[in-house]
SELUM-786683 format. One record per residue (C-alpha): x, y, z; residue number from 1; residue in three letters. Coordinates in steps of 0.2 Angstrom, whole numbers, plus 5000, padded with zeros to 4 digits. Example, Ala and Ser with C-alpha at 12.3 -4.5 7.8 and 13.67 -1.06 7.14 Angstrom:
SELUM-786683
- X|Y|Z|seq|type
- 5062|4978|5039|1|ala
- 5068|4995|5036|2|ser
end
This chain:
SELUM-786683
- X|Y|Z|seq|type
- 4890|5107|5080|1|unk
- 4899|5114|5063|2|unk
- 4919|5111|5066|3|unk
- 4930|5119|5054|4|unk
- 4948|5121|5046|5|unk
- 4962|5133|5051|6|unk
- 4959|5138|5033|7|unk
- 4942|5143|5036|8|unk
- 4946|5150|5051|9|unk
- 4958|5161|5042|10|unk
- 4945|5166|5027|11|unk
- 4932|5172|5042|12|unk
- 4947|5183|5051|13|unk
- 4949|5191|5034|14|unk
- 4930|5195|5029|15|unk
- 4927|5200|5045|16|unk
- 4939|5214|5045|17|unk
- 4937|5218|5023|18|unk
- 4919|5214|5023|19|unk
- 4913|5220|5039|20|unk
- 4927|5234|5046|21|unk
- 4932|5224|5062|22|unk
- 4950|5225|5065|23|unk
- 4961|5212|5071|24|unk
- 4967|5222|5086|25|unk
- 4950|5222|5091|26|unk
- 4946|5204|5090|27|unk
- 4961|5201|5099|28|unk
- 4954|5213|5113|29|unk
- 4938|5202|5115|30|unk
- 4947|5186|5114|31|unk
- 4961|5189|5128|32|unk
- 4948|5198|5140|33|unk
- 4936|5181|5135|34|unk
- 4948|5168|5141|35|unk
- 4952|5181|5156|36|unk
- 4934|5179|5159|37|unk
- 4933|5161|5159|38|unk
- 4951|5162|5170|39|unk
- 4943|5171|5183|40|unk
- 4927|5157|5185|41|unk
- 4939|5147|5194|42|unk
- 4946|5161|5206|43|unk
- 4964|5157|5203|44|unk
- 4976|5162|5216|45|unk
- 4988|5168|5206|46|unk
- 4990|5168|5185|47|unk
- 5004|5162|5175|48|unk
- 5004|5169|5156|49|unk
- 5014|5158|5142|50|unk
- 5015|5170|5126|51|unk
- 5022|5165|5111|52|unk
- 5026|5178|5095|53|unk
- 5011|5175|5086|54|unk
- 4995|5182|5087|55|unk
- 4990|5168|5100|56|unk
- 5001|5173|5112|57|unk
- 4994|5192|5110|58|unk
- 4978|5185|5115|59|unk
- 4986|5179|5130|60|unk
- 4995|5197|5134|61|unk
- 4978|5205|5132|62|unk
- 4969|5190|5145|63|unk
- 4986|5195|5156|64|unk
- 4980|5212|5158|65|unk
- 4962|5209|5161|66|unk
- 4967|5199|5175|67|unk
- 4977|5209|5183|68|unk
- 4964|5224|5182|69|unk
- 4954|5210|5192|70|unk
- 4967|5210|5203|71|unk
- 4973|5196|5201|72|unk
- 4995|5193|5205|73|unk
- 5000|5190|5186|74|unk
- 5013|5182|5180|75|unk
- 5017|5182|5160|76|unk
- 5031|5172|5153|77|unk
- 5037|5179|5136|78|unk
- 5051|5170|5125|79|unk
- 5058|5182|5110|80|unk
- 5060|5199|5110|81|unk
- 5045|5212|5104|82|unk
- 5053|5214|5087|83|unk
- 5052|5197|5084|84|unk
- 5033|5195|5087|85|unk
- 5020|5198|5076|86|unk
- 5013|5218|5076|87|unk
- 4998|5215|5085|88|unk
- 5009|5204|5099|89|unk
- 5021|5217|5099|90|unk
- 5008|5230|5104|91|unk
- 4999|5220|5116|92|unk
- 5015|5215|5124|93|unk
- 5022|5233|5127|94|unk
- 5007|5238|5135|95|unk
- 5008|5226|5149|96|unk
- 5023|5234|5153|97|unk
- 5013|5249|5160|98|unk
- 5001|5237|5170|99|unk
- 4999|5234|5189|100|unk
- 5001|5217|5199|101|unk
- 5010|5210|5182|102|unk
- 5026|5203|5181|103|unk
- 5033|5202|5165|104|unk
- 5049|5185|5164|105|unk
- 5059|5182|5151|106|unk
- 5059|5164|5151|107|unk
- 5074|5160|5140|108|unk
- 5083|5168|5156|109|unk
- 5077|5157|5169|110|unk
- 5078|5138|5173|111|unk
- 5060|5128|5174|112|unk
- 5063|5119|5190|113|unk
- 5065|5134|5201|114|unk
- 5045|5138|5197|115|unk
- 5040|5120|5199|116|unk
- 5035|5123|5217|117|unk
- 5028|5140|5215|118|unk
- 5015|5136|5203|119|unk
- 5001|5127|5216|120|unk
- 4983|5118|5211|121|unk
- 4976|5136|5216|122|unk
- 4983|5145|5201|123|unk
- 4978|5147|5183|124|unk
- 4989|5143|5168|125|unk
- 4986|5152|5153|126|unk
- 4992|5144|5137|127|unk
- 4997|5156|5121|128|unk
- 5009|5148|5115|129|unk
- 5004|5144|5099|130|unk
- 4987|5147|5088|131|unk
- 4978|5136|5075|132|unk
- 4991|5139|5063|133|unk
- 5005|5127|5069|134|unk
- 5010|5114|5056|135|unk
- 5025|5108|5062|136|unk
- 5032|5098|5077|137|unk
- 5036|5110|5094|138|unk
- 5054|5108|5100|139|unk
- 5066|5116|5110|140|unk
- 5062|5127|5124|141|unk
- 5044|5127|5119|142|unk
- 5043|5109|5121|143|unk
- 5048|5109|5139|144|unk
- 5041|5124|5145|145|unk
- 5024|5113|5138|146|unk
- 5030|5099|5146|147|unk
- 5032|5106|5163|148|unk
- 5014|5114|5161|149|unk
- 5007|5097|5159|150|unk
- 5017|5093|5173|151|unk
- 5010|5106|5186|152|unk
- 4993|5105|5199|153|unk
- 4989|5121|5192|154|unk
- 4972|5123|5182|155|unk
- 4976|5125|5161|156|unk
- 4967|5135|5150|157|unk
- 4971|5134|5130|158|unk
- 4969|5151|5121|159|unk
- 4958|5146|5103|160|unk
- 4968|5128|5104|161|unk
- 4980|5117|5115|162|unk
- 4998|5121|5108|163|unk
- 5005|5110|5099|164|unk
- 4989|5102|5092|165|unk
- 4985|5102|5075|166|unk
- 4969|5111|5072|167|unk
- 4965|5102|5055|168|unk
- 4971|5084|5060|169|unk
- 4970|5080|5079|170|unk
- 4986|5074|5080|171|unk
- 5001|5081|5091|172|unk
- 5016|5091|5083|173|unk
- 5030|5086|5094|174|unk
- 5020|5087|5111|175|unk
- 5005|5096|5116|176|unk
- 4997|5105|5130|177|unk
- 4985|5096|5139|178|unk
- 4969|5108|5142|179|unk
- 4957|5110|5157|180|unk
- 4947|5120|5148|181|unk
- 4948|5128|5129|182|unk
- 4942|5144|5124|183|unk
- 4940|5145|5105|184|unk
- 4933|5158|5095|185|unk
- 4921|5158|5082|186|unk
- 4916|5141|5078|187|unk
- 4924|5125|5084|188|unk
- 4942|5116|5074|189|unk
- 4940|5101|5068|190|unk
- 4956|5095|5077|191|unk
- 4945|5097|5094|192|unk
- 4936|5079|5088|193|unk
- 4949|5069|5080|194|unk
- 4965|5056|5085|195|unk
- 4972|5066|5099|196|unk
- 4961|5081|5102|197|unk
- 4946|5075|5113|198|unk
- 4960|5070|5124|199|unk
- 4967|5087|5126|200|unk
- 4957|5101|5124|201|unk
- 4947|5097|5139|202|unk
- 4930|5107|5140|203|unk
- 4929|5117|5124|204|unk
- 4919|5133|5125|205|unk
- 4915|5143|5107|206|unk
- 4915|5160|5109|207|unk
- 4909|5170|5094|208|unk
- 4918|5184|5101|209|unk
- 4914|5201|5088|210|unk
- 4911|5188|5071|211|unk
- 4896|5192|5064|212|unk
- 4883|5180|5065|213|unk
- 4878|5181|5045|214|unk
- 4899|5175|5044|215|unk
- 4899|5163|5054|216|unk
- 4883|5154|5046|217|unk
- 4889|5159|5029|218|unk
- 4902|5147|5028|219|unk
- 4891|5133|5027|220|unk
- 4880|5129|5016|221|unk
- 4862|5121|5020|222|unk
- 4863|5111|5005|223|unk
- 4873|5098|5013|224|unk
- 4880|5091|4997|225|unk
- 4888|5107|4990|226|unk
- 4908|5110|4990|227|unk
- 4916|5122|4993|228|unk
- 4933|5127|4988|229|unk
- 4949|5135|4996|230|unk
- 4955|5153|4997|231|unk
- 4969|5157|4983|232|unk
- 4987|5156|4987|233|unk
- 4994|5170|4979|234|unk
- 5003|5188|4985|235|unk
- 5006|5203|4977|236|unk
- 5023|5197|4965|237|unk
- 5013|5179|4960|238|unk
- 5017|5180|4940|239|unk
- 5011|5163|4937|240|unk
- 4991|5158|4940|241|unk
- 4990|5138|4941|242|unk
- 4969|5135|4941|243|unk
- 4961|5117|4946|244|unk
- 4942|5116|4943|245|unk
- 4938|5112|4963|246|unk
- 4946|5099|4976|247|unk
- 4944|5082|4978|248|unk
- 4936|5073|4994|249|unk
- 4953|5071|4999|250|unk
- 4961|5087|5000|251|unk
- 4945|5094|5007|252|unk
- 4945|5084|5021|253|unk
- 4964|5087|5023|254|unk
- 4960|5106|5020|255|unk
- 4974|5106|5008|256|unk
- 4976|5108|4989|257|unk
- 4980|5092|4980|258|unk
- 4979|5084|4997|259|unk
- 4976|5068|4987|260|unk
- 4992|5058|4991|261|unk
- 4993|5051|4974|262|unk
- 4992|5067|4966|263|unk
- 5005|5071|4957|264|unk
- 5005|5091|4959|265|unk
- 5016|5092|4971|266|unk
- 5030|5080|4967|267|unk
- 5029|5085|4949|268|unk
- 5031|5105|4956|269|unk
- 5045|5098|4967|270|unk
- 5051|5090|4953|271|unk
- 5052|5104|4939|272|unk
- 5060|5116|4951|273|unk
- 5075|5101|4958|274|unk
- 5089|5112|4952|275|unk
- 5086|5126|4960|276|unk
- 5077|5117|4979|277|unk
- 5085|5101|4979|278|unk
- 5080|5101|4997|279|unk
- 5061|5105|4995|280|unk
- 5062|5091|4983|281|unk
- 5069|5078|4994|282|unk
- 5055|5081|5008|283|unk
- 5042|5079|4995|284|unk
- 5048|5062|4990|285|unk
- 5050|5058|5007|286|unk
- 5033|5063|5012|287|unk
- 5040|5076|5025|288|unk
- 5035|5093|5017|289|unk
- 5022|5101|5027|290|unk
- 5007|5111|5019|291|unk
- 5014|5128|5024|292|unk
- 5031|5125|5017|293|unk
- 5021|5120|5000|294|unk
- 5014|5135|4999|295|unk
- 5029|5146|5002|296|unk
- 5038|5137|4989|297|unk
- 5026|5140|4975|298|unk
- 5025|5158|4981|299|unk
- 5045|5161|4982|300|unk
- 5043|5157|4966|301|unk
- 5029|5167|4961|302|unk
- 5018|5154|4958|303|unk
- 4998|5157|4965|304|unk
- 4985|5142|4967|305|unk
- 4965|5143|4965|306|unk
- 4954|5135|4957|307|unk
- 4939|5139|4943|308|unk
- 4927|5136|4954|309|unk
- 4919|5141|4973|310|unk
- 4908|5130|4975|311|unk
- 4898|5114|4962|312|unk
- 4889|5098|4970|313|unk
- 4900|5082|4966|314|unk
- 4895|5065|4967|315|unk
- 4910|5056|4973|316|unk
- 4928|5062|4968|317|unk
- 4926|5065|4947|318|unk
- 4925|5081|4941|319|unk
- 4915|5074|4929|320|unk
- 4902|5071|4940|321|unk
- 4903|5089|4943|322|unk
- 4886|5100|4943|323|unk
- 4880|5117|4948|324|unk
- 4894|5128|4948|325|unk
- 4897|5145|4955|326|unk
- 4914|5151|4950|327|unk
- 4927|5160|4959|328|unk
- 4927|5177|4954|329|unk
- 4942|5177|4944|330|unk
- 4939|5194|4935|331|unk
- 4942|5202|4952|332|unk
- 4956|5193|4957|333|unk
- 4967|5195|4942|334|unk
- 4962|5215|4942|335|unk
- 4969|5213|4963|336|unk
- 4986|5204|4955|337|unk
- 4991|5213|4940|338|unk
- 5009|5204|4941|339|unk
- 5000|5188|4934|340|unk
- 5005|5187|4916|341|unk
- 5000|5168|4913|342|unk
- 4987|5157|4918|343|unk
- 4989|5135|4918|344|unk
- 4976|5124|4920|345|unk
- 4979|5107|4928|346|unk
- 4969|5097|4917|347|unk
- 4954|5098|4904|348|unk
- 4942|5103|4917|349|unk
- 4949|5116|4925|350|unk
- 4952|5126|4906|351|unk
- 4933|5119|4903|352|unk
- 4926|5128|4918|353|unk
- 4935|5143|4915|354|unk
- 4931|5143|4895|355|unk
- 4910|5138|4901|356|unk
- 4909|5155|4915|357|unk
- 4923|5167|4908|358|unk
- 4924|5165|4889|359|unk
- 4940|5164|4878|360|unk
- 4954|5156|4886|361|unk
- 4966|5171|4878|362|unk
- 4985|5169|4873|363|unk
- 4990|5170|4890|364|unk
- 4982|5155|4896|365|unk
- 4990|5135|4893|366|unk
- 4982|5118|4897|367|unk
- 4992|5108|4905|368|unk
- 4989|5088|4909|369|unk
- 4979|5084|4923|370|unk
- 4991|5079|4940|371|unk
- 4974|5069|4946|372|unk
- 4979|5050|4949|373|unk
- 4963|5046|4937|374|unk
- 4974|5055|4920|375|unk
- 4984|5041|4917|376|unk
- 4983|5041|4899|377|unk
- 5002|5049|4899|378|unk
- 5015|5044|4910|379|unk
- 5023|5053|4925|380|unk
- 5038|5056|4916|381|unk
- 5028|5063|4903|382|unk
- 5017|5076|4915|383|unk
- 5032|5080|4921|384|unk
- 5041|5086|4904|385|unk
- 5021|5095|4901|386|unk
- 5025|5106|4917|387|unk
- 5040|5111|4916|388|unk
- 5032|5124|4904|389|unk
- 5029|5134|4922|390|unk
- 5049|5133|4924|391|unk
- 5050|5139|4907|392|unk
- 5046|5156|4913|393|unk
- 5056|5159|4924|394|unk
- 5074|5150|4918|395|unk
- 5068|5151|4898|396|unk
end
């Protein structure tokens, strides 16, 4: 069965609502009354609602009303405020405030031990906490709220993912939900089958919900040795474009860029910009940055990350074993971010690539030396000076 990245995950969300003009308030609505469905199969006494902020836990406001409407007595536990959750939650969440048979507990307001004899083995636990894009360890109240859950007789049901498991990885973030039963949507994560996940996610059920079948196959290709490459990392004040030519084995099994561990992008990033994030800087050296925080620090700084190409066969991880390219379509992205002024390429191939599909490189555009452990014709220290050119533009 095809398992994919959060990443992934995220691209098909996006193209099913700007290719295809499905909004995201309606797949929300067929993905709560889907695990409401699924709920209902084990004709639960009683259902208990976890919701977090994120769009996950308006999933789980929209599976709380459905379950009510089936009359069943509703319980959803909510832990911040509506103006602190995401638009979508928000909505959800101040509709179930008009709802029969709910009851609607703020959780930061009560102790755990007073419900741990009201929750029975007949009841049905509805876990929203948190979605496929949680990169970071789960603490706090979260934490043992999760741990009581795991605690209880009650059946579990995990909303697209067990919280606190990531959905790239397998592993646990801090500690993890441990599912009866997974309803995911679209295709199955490839956390569900590795290190941890097989051991919490229980049954997994895909549920294509409203994705279009031609999306869901198109993200694979049936030539199984063809790559393909990451969405960009950019927003609408990026000023700087840094292009690779197309991702390594290793960052496309980690689903990250430069996920190589001895690539040198992101310390040398970390590096260049130490004055002004000593912090980010020491995480990096450490090993302790996570992905998400990588990419807000190249896009405080109005930095954005692609690559030249969307797709190439490669035998093993050279880019010069690098054949039948399809290119991104940068033309289309740069008319999208007019800010950019300045394009880098990290390495010869990258500027290459782009020279072989677009034409003149231009004034605007800089080769910089590759970060990929296999340039090692010019020292770290020496990369290092070569990059600072990025900072350049910013603190001239």
């Amino acid at each position: 069965m095809i398992a994919i990245t959060r990443e992934q995950m995220r691209l098909i969300d996006e193209s099913a609502t700007r290719q295809f003009g499905i909004s995201s308030r309606r797949l929300m609505e067929r993905a709560g009354a889907s695990c409401a469905r699924w709920a209902l199969l084990w004709k639960p006494r009683r259902a208990w609602v976890f919701c977090g902020k994120g769009n996950n836990g308006g999933d789980g406001y929209v599976a709380a009303r459905h379950l009510a409407r089936a009359g069943i007595p509703t319980n959803v536990l909510f832990f911040h405020d509506s103006d602190q959750m995401s638009a979508l939650a928000g909505v959800c969440f101040q509709a179930l405030s008009r709802g029969k048979r709910i009851r609607l507990i703020d959780a930061r307001s009560i102790r755990r031990e007073d419900f741990r004899d009201r929750i029975s083995a007949k009841d049905v636990i509805v876990d929203a906490f948190f979605g496929i894009g949680l990169n970071q360890p789960v603490t706090g109240l979260l934490a043992g709220w999760i741990r009581f859950i795991n605690s209880s007789r009650a059946k579990i049901l995990s909303v697209d993912i067990p919280s606190g498991l990531d959905a790239n990885t397998g592993r646990i973030l801090g500690v993890c939900v441990r599912a009866d039963l997974t309803v995911t949507f679209g295709l199955r994560k490839k956390g569900f089958d590795e290190k941890q996940g097989p051991r919490r996610t229980g049954r997994v059920v895909v549920d294509p919900i409203n994705f279009p079948r031609k999306l869901l196959a198109g993200l694979v290709d049936p030539k199984r040795d063809r790559l393909r490459g990451f969405p960009p990392i950019a927003d609408s004040k990026s000023r700087i474009l840094v292009l690779g030519s197309m991702p390594g084995p290793a960052a496309l099994r980690r689903s990250e860029y430069y996920g190589h561990p001895q690539n040198g992008f992101w310390p040398i990033m970390a590096e260049v910009f130490k004055k002004e994030a000593p912090d980010f800087f020491n995480r990096v050296q450490k090993g302790e940055a996570y992905y998400d925080e990588k990419k807000a620090f190249l896009l405080k700084r109005r930095i954005a990350l692609w690559d030249v190409l969307e797709s190439c066969v490669r035998e093993g991880a050279s880019d010069a074993r690098i054949s039948k390219e399809k290119a991104n379509d940068l033309p289309r992205f740069l008319s999208a971010h007019p800010s950019i002024r300045r394009i880098y390429f990290n390495g010869s191939k990258a500027a290459d690539a782009f020279l072989a599909h677009f034409g003149d490189l231009g004034p605007a555009s800089k080769k910089l030396p590759s970060t990929s452990p296999a340039y090692a014709l010019i020292s770290r220290k020496k990369k290092v000076a070569a990059w600072r050119a990025i900072r350049g533009e910013f603190f001239p």
